[in-house]
C-alpha positions in Angstrom: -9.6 12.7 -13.3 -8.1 11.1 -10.3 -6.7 7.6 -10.6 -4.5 5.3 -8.5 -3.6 2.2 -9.6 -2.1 -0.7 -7.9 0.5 -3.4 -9.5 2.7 -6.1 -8.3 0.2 -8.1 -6.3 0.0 -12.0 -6.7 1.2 -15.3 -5.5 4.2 -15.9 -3.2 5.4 -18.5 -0.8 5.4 -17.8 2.7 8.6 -16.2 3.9 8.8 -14.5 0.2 8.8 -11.0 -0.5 7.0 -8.4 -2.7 7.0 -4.9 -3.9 3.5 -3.6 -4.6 3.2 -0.3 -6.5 0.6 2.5 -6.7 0.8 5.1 -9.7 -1.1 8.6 -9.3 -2.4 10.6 -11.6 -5.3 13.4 -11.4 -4.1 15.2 -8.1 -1.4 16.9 -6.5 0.6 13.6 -5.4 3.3 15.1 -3.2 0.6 16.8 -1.2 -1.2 13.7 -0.1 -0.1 11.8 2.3 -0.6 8.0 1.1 -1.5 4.7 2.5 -1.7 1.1 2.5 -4.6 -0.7 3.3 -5.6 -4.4 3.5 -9.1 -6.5 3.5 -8.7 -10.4 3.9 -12.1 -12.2 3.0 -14.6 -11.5 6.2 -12.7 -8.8 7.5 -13.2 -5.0 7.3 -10.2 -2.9 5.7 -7.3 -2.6 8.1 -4.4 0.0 7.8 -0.7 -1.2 6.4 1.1 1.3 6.1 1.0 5.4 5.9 3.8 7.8 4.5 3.6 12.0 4.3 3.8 14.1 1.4 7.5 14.7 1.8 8.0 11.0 2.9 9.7 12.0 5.9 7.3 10.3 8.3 5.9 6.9 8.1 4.0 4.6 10.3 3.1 1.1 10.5 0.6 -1.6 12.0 1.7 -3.7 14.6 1.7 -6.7 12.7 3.8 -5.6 9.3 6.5 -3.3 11.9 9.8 -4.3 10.5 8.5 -6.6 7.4 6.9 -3.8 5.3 8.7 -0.6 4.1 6.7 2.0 2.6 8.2 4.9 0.1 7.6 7.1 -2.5 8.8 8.9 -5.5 7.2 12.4 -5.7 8.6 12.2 -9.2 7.4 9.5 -10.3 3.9 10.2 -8.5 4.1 6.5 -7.3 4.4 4.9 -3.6 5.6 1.7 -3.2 4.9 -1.1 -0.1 7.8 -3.6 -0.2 6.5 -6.4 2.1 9.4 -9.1 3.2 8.7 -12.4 5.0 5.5 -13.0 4.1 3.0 -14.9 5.9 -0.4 -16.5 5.1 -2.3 -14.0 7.2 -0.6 -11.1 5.1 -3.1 -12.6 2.7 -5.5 -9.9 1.2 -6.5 -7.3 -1.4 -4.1 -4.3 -0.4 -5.3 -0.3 -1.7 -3.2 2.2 -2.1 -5.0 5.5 -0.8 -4.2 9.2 -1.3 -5.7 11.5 1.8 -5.4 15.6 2.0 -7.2 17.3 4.4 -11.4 16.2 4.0 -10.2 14.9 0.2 -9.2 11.2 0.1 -9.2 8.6 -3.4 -8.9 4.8 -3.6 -7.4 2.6 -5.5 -9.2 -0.3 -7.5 -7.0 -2.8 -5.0 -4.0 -5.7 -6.2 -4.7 -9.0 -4.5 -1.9 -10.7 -2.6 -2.2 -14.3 -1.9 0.6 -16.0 0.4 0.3 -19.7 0.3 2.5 -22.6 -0.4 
């Protein structure tokens, strides 16, 4: 049974930092490459952050270039999202989501609320 769950959301001042996780299980993990995704209240799901399978390529959106890092631990079967100077529109339930070829899994999402 696939699962991916998501950890390390919550509460933190603006300018504050983060580090959410996602732990899979169910699936070859370090064949998937794995993303980040974000929905703020009224607005669709937007794409964070993306990492291969070997972690040797990345990309980011615009607006988290050089605040977010994304990572993973093949190991461990986890990928991380550490998110640095934080802002109130980073604001949002962020999913973690495993894609392979026409097979793709979500997580149940961790909500991330920046406010002072």
């Amino acid at each position: 049974q696939v699962q991916l769950v998501e950890s390390g959301g919550g509460l933190v001042q603006p300018g504050g930092s983060l580090r959410l996780s996602c732990a899979a299980s169910g699936f070859t993990f370090s064949t998937y490459t794995m993303s980040w995704y974000r929905q703020a209240p009224g607005n669709g799901r937007e794409l964070v952050a993306r990492i291969t399978g070997t972690g040797t390529s990345t990309n980011y959106a615009d607006s988290t270039k050089g605040r977010f890092f994304i990572s993973r631990d093949n190991a461990k079967n986890t990928v991380y999202l550490q998110m640095n100077s934080l802002k109130s529109e980073d604001t949002a339930v962020y999913y973690c989501k495993a894609s392979w070829l026409t097979h793709s899994y979500w997580g149940q999402g961790t909500q991330v609320t920046v406010s002072s």
